[in-house]
N, C-alpha and C positions, 0 to 999 in steps of 0.2 A: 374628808377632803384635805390633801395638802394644803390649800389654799386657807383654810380656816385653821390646819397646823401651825402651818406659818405665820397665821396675825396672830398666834399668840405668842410669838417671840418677838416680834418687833418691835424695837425700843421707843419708848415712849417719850424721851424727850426732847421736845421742839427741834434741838443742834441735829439731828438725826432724820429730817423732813421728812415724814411717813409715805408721801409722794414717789420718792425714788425707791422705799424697799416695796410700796405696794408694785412698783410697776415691774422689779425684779420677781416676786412672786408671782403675779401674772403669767409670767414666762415661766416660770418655774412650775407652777402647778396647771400648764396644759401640757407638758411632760407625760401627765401622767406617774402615781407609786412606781411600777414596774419600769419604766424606762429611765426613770431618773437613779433605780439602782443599777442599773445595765450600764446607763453614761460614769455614776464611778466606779464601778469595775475596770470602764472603758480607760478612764484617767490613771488608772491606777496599772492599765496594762500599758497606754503609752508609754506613762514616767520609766518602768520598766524596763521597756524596750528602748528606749532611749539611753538606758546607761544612768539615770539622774540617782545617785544613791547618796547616802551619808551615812557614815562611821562612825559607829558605836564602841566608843572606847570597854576594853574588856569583855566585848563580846564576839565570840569564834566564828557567830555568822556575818558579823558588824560590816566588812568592806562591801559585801550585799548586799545591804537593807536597803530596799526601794523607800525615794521620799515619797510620802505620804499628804496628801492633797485634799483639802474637803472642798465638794462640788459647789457648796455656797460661799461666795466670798466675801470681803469684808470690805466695807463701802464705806466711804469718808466722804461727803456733798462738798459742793466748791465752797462754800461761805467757810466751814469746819477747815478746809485746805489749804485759803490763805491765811489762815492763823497758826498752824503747822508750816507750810512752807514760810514765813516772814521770822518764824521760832528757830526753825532750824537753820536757815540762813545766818540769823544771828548769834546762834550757839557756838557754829562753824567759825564763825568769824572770830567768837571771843578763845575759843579753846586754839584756834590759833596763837594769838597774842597770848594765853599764856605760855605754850609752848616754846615762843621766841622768847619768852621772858626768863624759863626758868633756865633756860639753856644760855640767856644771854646777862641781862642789865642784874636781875633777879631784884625787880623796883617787889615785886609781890611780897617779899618776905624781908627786906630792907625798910620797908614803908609800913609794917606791921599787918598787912592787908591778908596774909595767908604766913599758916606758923608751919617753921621752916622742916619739923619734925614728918608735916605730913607730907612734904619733898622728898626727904634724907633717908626718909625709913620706908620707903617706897622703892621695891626691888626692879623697877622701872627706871628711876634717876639713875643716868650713867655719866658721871663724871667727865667718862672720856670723850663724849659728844661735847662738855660745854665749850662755847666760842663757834662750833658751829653753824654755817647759813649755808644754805643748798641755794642753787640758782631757782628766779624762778619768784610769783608776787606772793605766795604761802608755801609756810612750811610745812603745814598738815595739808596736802592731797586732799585725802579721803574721807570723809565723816561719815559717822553713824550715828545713832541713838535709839535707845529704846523707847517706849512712851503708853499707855495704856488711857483710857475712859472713864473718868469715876462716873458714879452711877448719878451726878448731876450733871455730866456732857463734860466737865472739866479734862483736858489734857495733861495728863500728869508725864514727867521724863522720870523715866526710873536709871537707866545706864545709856553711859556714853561710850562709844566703840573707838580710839582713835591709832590703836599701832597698827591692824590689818582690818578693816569693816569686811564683815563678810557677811553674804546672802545676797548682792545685786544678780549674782549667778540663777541664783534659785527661785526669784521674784521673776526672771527674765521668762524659764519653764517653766513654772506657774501657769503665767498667759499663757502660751505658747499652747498649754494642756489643753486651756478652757476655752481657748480661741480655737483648737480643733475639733474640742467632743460636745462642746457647749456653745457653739456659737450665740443658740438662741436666748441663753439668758440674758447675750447686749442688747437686745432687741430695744430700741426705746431711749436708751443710754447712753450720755455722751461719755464715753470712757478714754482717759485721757492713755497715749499710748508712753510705753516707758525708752523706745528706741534711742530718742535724743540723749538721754542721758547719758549711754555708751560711746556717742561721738563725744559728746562732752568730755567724758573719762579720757579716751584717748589723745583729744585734745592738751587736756591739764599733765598729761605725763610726758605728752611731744615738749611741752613749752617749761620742764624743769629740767630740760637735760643742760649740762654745762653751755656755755656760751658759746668755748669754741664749737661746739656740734652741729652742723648744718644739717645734717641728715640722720639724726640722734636715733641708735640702736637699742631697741626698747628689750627687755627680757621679764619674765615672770617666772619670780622664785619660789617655786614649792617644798616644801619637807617629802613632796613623796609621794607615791600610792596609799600608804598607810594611814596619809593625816584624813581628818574628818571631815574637809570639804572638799578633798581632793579632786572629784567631780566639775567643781567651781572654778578651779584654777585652770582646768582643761578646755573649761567653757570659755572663759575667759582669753585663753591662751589664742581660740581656732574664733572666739566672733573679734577681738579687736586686731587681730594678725599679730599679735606677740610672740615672739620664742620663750614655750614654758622650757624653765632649766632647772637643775638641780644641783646643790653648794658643790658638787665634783667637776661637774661642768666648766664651771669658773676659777681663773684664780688673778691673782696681781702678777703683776710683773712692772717696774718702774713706776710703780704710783696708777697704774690704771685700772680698768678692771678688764679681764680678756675670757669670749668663749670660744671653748674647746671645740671648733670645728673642723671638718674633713679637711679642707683646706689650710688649712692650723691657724693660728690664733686671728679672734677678730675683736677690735676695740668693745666694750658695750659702755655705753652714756646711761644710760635708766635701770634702775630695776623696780621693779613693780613687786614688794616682796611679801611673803605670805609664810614668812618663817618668823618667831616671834625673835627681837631683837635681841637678846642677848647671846642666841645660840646663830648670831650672824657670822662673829668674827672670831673663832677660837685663838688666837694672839692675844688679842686682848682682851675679849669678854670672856667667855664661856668655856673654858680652855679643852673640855671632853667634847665640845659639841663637833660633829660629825657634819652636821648640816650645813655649814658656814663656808666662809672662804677667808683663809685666811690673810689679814691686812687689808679687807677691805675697808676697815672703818681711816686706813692711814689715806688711802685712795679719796674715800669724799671730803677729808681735812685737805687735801690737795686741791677738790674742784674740780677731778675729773669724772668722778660719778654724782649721778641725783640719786634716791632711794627716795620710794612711796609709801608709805611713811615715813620720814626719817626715822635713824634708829635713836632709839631713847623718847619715842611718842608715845608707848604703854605708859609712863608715867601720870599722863594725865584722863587715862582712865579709871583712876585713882579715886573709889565712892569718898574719899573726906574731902573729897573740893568741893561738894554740893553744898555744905553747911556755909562757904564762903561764896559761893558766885554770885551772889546778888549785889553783894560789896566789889566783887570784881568786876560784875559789869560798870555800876558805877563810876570805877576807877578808871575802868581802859576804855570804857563806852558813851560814861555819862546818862546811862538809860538803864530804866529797868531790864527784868528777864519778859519776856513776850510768853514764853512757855515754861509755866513753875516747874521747878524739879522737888519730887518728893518732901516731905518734912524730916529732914538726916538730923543727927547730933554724933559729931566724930568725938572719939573717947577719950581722946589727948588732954580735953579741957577738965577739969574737974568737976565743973559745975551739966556740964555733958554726959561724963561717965554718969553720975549722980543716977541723973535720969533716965539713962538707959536702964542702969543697974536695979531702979527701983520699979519700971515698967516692963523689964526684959520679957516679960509673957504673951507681952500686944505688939513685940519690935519683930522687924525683920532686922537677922542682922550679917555684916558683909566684911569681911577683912577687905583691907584697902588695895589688894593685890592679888591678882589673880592666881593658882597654882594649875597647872594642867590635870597633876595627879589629882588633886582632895578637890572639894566642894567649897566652893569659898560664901555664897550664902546658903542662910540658916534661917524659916521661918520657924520662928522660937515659939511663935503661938500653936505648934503641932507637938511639940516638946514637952516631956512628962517630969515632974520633979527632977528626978533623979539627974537629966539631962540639961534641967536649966543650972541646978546647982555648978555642973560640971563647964557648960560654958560661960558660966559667970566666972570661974574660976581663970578661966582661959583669958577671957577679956579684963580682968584684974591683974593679970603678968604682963600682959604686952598692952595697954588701952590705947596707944598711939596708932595698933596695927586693927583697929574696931570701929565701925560706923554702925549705929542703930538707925532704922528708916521706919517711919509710920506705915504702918498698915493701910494699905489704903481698899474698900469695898467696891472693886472695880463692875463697871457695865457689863450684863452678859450681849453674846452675839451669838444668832443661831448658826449652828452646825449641822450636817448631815450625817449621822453617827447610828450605826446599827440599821439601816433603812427608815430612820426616823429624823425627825428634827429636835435638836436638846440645845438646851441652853451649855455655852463653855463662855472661860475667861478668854483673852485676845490681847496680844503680845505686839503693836505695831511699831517695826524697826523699819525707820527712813535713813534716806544714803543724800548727801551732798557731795560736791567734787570743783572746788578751784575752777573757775573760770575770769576772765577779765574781770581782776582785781574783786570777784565775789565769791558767788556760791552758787553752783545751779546745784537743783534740787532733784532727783528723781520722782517722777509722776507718779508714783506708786509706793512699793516697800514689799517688805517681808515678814506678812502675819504668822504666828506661830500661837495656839488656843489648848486650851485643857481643860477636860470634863472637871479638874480636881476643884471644884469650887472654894474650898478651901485653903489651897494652896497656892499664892498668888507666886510661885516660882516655875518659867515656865523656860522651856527650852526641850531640843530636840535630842538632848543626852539624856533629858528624864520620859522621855516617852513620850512627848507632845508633836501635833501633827500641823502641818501648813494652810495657808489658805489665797487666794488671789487678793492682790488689794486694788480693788477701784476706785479713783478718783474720779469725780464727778465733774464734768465740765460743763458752766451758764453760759455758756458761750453761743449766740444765737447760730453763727457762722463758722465751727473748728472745726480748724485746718490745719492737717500736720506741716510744722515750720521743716524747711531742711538745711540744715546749717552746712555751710561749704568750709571744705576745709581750704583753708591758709594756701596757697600756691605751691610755697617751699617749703611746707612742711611734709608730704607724702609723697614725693618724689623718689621713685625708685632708682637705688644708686646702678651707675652705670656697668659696674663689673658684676657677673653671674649671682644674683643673690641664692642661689642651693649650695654656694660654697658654704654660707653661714650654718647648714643642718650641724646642730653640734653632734659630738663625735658619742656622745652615750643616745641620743637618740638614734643616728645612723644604726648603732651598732644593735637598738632594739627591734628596727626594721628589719634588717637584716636576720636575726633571731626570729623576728615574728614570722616572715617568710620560709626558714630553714622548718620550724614545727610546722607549720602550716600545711608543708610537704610531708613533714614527719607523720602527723597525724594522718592525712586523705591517704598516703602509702602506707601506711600501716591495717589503716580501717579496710582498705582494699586489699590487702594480701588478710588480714585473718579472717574477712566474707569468704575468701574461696577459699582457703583451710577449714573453714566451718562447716560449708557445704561438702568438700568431702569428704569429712570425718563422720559429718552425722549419715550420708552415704554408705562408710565402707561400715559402719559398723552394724549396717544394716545386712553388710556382703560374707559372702566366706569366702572370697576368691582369694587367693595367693597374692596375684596384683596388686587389690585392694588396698588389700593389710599391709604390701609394702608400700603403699604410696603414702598410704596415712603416718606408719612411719617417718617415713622421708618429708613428709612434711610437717608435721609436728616437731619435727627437731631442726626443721627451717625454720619453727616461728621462733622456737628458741634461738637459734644466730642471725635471724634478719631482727627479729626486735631488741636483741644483744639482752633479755632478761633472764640470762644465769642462776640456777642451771637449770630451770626451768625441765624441759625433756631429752638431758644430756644424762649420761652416766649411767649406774645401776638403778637410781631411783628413779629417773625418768623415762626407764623403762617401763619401770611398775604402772608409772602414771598414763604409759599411755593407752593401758587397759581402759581405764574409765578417766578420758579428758577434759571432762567437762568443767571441776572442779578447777584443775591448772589454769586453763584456756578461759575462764568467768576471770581466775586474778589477775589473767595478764589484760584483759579487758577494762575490771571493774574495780580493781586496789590503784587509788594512786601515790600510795606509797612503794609498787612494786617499780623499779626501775626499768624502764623500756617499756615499760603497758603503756594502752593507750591512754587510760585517764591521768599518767603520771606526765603524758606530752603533753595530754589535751591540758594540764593547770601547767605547766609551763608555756605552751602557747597562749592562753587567754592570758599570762602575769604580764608578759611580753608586751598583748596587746593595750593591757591598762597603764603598764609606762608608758605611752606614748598616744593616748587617747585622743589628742586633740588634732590627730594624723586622721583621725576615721570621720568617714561623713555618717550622717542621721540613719540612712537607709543601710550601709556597713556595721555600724553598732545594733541596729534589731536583727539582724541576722546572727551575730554574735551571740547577741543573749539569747536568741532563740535556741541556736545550739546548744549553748551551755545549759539552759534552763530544760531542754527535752532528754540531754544526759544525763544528769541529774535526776531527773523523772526513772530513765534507764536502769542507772545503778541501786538507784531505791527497789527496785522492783524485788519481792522476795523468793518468788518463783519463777525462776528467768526460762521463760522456754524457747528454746531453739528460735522460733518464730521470729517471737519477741526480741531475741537478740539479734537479727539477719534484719529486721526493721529499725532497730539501733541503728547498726553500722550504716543503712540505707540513708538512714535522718543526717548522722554525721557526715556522711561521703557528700548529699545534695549540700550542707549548709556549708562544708569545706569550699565548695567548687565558685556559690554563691556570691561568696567572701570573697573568692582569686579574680570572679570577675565582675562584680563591681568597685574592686580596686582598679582593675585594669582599666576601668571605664570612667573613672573618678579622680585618680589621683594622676597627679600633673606629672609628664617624666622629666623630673627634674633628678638631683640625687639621692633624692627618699626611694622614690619609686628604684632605681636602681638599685639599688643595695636590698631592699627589700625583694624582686625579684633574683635579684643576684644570688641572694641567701635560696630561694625557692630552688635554682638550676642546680647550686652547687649540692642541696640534701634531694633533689631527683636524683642527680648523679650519682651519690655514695648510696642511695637506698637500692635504686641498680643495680649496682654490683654488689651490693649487699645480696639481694634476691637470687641473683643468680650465682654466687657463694655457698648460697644454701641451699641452693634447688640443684643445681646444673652442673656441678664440679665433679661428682662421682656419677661414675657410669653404670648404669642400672639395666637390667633388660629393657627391650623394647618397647614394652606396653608399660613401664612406668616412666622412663623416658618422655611417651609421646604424652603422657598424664598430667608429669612433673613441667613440661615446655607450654601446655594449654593451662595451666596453673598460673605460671607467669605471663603470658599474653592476657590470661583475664584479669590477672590483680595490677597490670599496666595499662588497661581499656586496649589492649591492640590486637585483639583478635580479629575483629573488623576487617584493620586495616592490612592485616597476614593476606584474611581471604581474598579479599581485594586485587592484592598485589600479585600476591605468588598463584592462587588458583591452586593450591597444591598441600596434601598431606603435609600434617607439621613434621619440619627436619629441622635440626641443629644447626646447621648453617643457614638457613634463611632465617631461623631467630633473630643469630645474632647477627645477620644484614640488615633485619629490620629494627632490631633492639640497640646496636650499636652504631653502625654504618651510614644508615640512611640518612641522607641530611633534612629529606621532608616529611619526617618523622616527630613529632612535638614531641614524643617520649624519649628518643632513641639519644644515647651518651653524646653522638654525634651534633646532634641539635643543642646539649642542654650545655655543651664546651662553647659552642658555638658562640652561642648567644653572651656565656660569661666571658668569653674574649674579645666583644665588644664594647658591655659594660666595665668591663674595669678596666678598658683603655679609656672611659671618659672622666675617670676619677684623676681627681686633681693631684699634682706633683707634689709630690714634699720638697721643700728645696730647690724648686725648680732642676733637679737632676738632669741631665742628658741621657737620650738612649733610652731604652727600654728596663722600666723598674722592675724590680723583682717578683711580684706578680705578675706582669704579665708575661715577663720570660717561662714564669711556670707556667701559665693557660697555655704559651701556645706552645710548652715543652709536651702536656697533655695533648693537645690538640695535633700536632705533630705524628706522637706517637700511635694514637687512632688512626691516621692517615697512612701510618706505613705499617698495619697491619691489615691482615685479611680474612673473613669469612672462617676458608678452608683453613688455612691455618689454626686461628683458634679452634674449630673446631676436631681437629684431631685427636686419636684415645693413645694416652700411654698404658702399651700392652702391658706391663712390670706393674703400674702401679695402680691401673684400673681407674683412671682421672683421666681429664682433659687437663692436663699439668699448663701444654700453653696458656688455655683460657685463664687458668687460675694465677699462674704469674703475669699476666698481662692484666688481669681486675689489681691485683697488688701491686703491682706499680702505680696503675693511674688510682687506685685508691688513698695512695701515699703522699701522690703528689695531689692530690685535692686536698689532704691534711693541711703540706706544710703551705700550698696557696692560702687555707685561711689564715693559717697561723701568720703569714708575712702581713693578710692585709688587716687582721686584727691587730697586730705592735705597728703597724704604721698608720691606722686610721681611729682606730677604737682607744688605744692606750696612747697616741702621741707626742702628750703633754704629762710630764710626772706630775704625780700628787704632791701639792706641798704638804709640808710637814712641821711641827714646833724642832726647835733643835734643842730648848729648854722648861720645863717648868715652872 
């Protein structure tokens, strides 16, 4: 029975009330073995489909990797809660004061209280920050810490998080998983919820923007798609309504800080930042770093920006303050620690090194500073001679840059691991966040566990997997509190807020909508190249073989992947196509396939994630995850491929309309549709470029025109209308002309000469900008042609010459439109630049 599984992991001592895990397991083992493996599958398909990953540095599949989630979670009773929450409350408070300290009085290392080497030699201390003071009642925002169980109930603090805490993102999906696939294991349990914290969070970042700010412009700085919690920041970006930005985004001008938006520049007061500081300010930190903005650090010595963390708060994440904070509390508190931190001895001291030196086999040990690249701890008790020799040497050259920490034989907590229950070790990181003059605490955290029993180093870089954290509430009567926000603090400023979309976001909207056409028009013209290729090579007709022809060297000029079935050798290929026609499908290395659009639409849509809702992102990965299945396929039969493109073409259409039905028309939505009309347009006359320019007999004609009515869904709408044999001019009445046509050039001008008359003026100009003089030079030109006319044959050269210099005109001028509104919306603001090293 699970049920007798599970009491035998339940912790046995008293701080762990056997009361609340019996009544978890309860729940748990009427489940049922088989349904409880089914719910984490289930969890594990959510997180999935929800987009929730984390990145694995040095690994090719790492932007992928779904987080991982154990179905049982990690329970803390309310008596154990308020001695964690009153700990970390005060921890927060003191690592505060020292951070005003070391950046200000520096009474810590004046007064003998802390030796000034573990400051000074700490790649965190930035000079350039000392003096100072952000608006606002703490300088540290944000708090973290980590903290584990010993096996007598004790709370041990292993690390303290303070330039960017990360995981309140990932504790938030957590719930969110277990609260959908698991309801029933709260059954019984008063589980405290984590929501208030986030208003909290937003709160404490509203109330450190400068003074002058009444209606303080909040932003969230990320390194990027490629950082490791990238995921987090996105999360972050769409639940607190922040604009997430990235250091191009931004830059100074007069001492401020300003984002790059469509509208051009707008003041920002806050950043909420998630790039580690030294690579903030390439002026004066970091001088290679790419990620920054440069002068920002002169902007907050002005007063005009707050920063979350401020920068220069990695320093007192710093493992050799641990040997001193009992003396610091003390000093700045007058009270003990509430919550011990591990037994450290920093290596500076002699009488310290000594004892590291002569235990190194039982220490964990931790350089005082973090590297991204290397591993900065080392438990030395997994460590073979040869290796300790080797970092004993290391910690003899530098000991000031060394902390040794006691081993400590942490509590296990059961897991659901392999469809069993096993004992692992448990990793719990709490989050505090500045509120009125304190600290609230979040109701929860971020568990992170490992089968290594041996190895009390845990983390989601070495393969360790997550878990919910409950807190327990005694509370006879709880009730979620709803804390009101401030009057003037969220008041929506009175001029259009979509001017603010910054101008790299716009521009990925826009891109994500251009592929997005790229892709569903592509996948639709090589379904029906496929179906008549696998057709004619079934036929010996004369016809046939010229259609298949003529279309096969359509796929090569409509999908522009050169030379694909051009020339001498693409002739040869198109004896046996199937070969070519799989890599312009299934390489996306090959230029113009579809899977080299389809990873640039999905890169597109990961810039910009925090644009998508819940139900838009599992369609997303649904797609990508059912191609993927596609391309793996080793024996692709015709079938199997024709149900590919089907899968792609339904989850394309999916995506178009519940954005349409989701996102607000503000200027996201615009420019992202806008990108959609202007790549239907050019794939249009792409198509018919390729299909319809040379004049063919008859019956491959009327082949080559049902070709393109099917790969534009407009066949339908031909029958409909015309009642009549397909002809070349009612094509292209209906393909160009029509104005109540969704597919036709006519409609898809149309519409772009609405939306980018609603884009905001540069400079306030007069008259008509230069975009839109060219939509409706485009628009114009459709309008004073005709039918009959394009469709005329020149007898000399065996073309429809009209048609073909009328698609290249307005082909041209669809170019230089984007080209005008990409240097006027997209690039508007130059990159700053150093002028010296």
């Amino acid at each position: 029975m699970i049920s007798e599984t599970g009491q035998s992991f339940l912790p046995k001592h008293p701080i762990f009330l056997q009361q609340e895990w019996n009544t978890f397991f309860d729940s748990f083992s009427q489940l049922g073995h088989e349904e409880i493996a089914n719910r984490s599958q289930d969890i594990m398909r959510f997180l999935k489909e929800n987009g929730v990953t984390y990145q694995m540095y040095n690994d090719p599949g790492g932007l992928n990797r779904t987080w991982n989630l154990d179905i049982v979670p990690f329970i803390v009773d309310a008596n154990e809660w308020r001695l964690i929450e009153a700990g970390l409350q005060q921890r927060a408070t003191l690592f505060n004061l020292i951070l005003e300290d070391i950046y200000g009085q520096q009474r810590l290392i004046k007064d003998g209280i802390l030796p000034m080497e573990i400051v000074y030699n700490h790649n965190g201390f930035l000079r350039e920050c000392c003096g100072i003071r952000q608006a606002g009642h703490h300088q540290l925002v944000i708090y973290s810490a980590d903290m584990a169980r010993s096996k007598d109930g004790q709370i041990w603090i292993l690390n303290d998080r303070t330039q960017a805490p990360s995981g309140s993102g990932y504790a938030w999906e957590n719930r969110m998983a277990m609260a959908r696939i698991v309801p029933e294991l709260f059954n019984n349990l008063k589980v405290k919820r984590l929501s208030p914290f986030f208003h909290s969070m937003r709160q404490a970042l509203t109330k450190i923007a400068p003074y002058t700010a009444t209606k303080p412009r909040i932003v969230i700085l990320t390194p990027g798609p490629s950082n490791e919690t990238y995921f987090e920041h996105s999360f972050l970006s769409s639940h607190l309504g922040f604009t997430m930005v990235q250091g191009d985004d931004l830059m100074v001008k007069d001492n401020f800080v300003w984002l790059k938006t469509l509208g051009g520049l707008e003041k920002v007061d806050v950043i909420m930042r998630r790039v580690d500081d030294v690579y903030c300010d390439p002026l004066e930190l970091k001088e290679d770093s790419l990620l920054g903005i440069p002068g920002l650090l002169q902007a907050v010595r002005n007063g005009h920006v707050s920063i979350a963390n401020p920068l220069g708060s990695s320093v007192i994440e710093n493992p050799g303050l641990i040997p001193f904070l009992p003396a610091i509390a003390q000093y700045f508190l007058n009270e003990p620690l509430k919550l011990p931190t591990i037994a450290s001895w920093w290596c500076g001291q002699q009488q310290a090194l000594d004892y590291v030196l002569d235990n190194l086999s039982s220490l964990v040990i931790k350089r005082i500073f973090r590297e991204s690249d290397k591993r900065t701890s080392v438990d030395a008790t997994q460590l073979d001679h040869a290796a300790l020799q080797e970092l004993k040497v290391r910690i003899k050259a530098q000991p000031a840059l060394y902390v040794g920490q006691e081993k400590v034989d942490f509590s296990a907590s059961p897991s659901w691991v392999n469809e069993n229950l096993e004992s692992s070790h448990a990793l719990f990181r709490g989050f505090a966040v500045s509120e009125n003059g304190g600290y609230t605490i979040m109701n929860g955290g971020l568990t992170r566990t490992s089968l290594d029993k041996d190895n009390i180093i845990i983390s989601n870089q070495l393969g360790g997997f997550s878990k919910d954290t409950w807190i327990l509430s005694d509370e006879e009567n709880s009730v979620l509190q709803i804390k009101k926000d401030e009057d003037h603090l969220y008041d929506l400023p009175v001029d259009d807020k979509s001017d603010y979309l910054p101008s790299r976001t716009g521009e990925n909207l826009f891109w994500a909508g251009r592929y997005a056409e790229r892709v569903l028009g592509n996948a639709r013209f090589l379904r029906t190249v496929l179906q008549v290729v696998e057709e004619a090579n079934k036929a010996f007709i004369d016809n046939d073989l010229n259609l298949k022809a003529s279309l096969l060297t359509a796929v090569t000029a409509f999908t522009n992947s050169y030379p694909g079935f051009t020339g001498k050798e693409g002739r040869k290929k198109m004896e046996q196509p199937w070969k070519e026609l799989e890599e312009v499908l299934f390489d996306e290395h090959r230029v113009g396939g579809l899977s080299h659009n389809m990873a640039y639409f999905l890169r597109s849509l990961e810039a910009i994630r925090d644009h998508w809702s819940g139900d838009t992102w599992r369609v997303i990965k649904e797609m990508e995850e059912n191609w993927q299945r596609a391309k793996q396929l080793q024996h692709k039969g015709h079938y199997k491929i024709h149900s590919a493109l089907d899968g792609v073409i339904t989850s394309m259409m999916a995506f178009v309309s519940l954005n349409r039905e989701t996102i607000s028309r503000d200027r996201g939505w615009v420019l992202l549709d806008c990108g959609r009309k202007m790549e239907q347009s050019m794939l249009l006359i792409a198509m018919f470029r390729a299909t319809l320019i040379q004049k063919n007999d008859e019956a491959v004609e009327y082949l080559l025109q049902e070709a393109v009515l099917n790969s534009t869904e407009s066949m339908v709408n031909y029958r409909f209308k015309y009642k009549a044999h397909l002809k070349l001019p009612l094509v292209l009445d209906l393909l160009i002309f029509d104005p109540n046509n969704p597919r036709s050039l006519f409609y898809q001008v149309e519409k772009m000469k609405t939306y980018l008359s609603t884009l905001p003026r540069i400079n306030n100009s007069q008259g008509l900008s230069d975009h839109e003089r060219l939509v409706l030079e485009v628009f114009t030109r459709i309008n004073s042609s005709g039918k009959d006319e394009l469709a005329q044959v020149n007898e000399k050269t065996q073309t429809y010459k009209n048609l073909d210099n009328f698609l290249t005109e307005i082909n041209g001028l669809l170019y230089t439109m984007y080209n005008v509104v990409s240097s006027t919306y997209f690039k508007h603001a130059q990159t700053q630049q150093q002028l010296f090293r």
